[in-house]
C-alpha positions in Angstrom: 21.3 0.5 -5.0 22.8 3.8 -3.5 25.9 2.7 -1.8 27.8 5.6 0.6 31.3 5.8 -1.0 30.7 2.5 -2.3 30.4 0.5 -5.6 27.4 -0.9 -7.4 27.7 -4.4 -9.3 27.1 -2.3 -12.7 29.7 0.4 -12.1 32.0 -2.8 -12.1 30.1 -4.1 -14.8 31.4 -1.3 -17.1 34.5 -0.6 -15.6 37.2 -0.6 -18.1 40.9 -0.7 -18.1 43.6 0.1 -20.2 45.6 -2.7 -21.7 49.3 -2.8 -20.5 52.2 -4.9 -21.4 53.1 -5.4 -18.0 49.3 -6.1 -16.9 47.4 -8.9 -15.9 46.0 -11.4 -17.9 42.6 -9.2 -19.0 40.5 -12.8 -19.3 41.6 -13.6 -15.4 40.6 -10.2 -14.6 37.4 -10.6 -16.2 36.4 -14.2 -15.1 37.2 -12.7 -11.2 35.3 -9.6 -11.8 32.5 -11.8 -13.3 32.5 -13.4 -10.0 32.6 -10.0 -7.6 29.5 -8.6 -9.4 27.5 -12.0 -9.1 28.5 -11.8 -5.4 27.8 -8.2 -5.3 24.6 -8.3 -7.1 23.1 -11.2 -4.7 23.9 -9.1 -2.1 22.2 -6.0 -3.1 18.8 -8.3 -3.8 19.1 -9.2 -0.1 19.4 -5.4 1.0 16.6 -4.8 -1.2 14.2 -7.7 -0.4 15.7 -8.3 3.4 16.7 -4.9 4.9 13.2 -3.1 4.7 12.1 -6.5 6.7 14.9 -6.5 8.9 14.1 -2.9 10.4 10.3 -3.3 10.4 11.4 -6.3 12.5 13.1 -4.1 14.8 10.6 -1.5 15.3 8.4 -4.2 16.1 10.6 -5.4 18.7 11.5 -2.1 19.9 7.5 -1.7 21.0 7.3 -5.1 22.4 10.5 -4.3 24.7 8.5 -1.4 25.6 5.2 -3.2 26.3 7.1 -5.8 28.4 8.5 -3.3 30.7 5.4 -1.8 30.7 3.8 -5.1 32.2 6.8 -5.9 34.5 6.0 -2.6 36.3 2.7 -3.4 36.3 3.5 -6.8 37.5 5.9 -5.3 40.5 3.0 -3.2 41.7 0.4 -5.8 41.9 3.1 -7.9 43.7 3.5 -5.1 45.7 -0.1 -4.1 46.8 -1.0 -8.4 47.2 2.0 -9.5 48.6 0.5 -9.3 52.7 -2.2 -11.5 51.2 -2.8 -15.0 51.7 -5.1 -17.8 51.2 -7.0 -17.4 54.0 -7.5 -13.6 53.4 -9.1 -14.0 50.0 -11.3 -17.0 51.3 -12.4 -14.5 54.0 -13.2 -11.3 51.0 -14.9 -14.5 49.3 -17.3 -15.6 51.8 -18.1 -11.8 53.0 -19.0 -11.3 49.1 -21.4 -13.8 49.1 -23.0 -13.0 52.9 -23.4 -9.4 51.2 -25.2 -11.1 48.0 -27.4 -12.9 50.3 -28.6 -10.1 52.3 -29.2 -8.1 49.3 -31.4 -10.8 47.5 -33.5 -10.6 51.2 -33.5 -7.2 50.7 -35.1 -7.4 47.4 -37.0 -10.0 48.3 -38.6 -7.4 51.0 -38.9 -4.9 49.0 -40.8 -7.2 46.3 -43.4 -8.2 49.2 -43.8 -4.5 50.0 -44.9 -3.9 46.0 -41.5 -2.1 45.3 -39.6 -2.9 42.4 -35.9 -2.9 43.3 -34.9 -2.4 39.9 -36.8 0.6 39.2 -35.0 2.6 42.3 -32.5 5.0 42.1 
C-alpha cells in the first residue's frame, strides 16, 4: 500500500536495529513490533477492500443529493403553480372533462350517421 510519508507493515517487518548495551530488551521490541504490523496490516486490507467502496458510496450519494434537490425544486414549483387550487376547482376541470368527452362521442356519433369515419379525418 502506498502510504504519503508513511510506513508499510513490511518496511517494519524488516526494519532492523543495531544491538546496544544500553538498549531495550530486542525480544520486547520484537513481540510489540509483531503486534504494530498485525494492527497495521489489518488495516491496510480494510483500505484495500473498504476504501474503493467507501468513495463509490459517496459518489453515489453525491448524485442522489443532487437528484433530491432536483425534485424539491420541482416540488416548490408545482406547489407553487397548484397552491390557488382546491377541491372544488378540480371537481369542476373534472366534470367539464367529461361534458367535453360527451359531446365529442355525439359528434362522432354524427359524423358516423352522415357516412364519415371520424377516425380517418385529419
Amino acid at each position: 500500500m502506498n502510504h504519503k510519508n508513511g510506513i508499510t507493515s513490511d518496511e517494519i517487518l524488516a526494519k532492523k536495529f543495531r544491538a546496544d548495551v544500553k538498549g531495550y530488551d530486542a525480544e520486547e521490541v520484537d513481540t510489540f513490533l509483531d503486534r504494530v504490523i498485525e494492527t497495521l496490516v489489518r488495516f491496510e486490507t480494510f483500505a484495500k477492500n473498504e476504501v474503493p467502496q467507501l468513495e463509490k458510496a459517496g459518489t453515489q450519494l453525491d448524485k442522489l443529493a443532487k437528484r433530491n434537490q432536483e425534485l424539491e425544486i420541482e416540488l416548490a414549483i408545482l406547489k407553487d403553480k397548484f397552491d390557488g387550487l382546491s377541491a372544488n376547482d378540480t371537481l369542476g376541470v373534472n366534470q367539464n372533462n367529461l361534458e367535453l368527452h360527451k359531446r365529442i362521442g355525439q359528434l362522432e356519433k354524427a359524423l358516423y350517421q352522415l357516412g364519415q369515419d371520424p377516425t380517418k379525418i385529419k
